[in-house]
N, C-alpha and C positions, 0 to 999 in steps of 0.2 A: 497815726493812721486815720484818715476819714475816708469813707462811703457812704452814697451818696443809695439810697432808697426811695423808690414811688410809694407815695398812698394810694389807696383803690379807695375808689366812690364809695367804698362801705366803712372808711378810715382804718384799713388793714394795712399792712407791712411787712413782707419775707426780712427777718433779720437774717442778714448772709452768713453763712455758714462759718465763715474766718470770725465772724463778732460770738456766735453760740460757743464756737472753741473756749472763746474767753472766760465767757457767762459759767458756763462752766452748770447749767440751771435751764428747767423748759419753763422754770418764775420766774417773773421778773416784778420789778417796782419802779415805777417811773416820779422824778423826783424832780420837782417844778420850781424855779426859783427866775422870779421876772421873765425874761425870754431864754432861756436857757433848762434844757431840759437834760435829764441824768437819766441812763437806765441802769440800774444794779440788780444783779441777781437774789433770790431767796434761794437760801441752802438747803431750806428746811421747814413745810409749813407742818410739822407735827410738832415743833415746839411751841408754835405757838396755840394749837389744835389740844393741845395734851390733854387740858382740864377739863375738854368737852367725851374724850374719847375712855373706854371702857375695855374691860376684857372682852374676846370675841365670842360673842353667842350664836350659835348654828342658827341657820333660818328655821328651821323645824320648832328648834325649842323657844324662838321668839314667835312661832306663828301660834305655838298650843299652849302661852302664856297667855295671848292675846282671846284666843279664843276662848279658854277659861273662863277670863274674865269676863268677856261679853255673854256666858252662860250665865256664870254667878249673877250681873247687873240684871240679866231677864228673870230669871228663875226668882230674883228677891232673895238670895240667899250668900 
């Protein structure tokens, strides 16, 4: 299968709707070897995200964490 896609002036490109079927992914990775470019899909960027991410904390309870401790840091205590 080839189709054929414009760039816009801002190096943008609608990937057509028949290649996204494929991709199967709204990631991608584009994979560069001499003139020959690759696009593959990513399945998954929370596996690679995992070690950064944590149980979910309510904004509430991360905002009167934060504020705590900007009392404590003023107050000297």
């Amino acid at each position: 299968m080839r189709i054929s896609a414009k760039i816009t002036k801002k190096g943008q490109v609608t990937i057509p709707k028949e290649i996204r079927k494929i991709l199967k992914s709204d990631v991608i990775e584009f994979a560069v070897d001499k003139a020959t470019v690759t696009i593959k899909p990513v399945n998954s960027m929370a596996g690679s995200l995992s070690d950064y991410g944590k149980k979910y904390v309510p904004l509430k309870d991360v905002r009167d964490t934060v504020w705590d401790e900007a009392l404590r840091d003023k107050v000297g205590k």
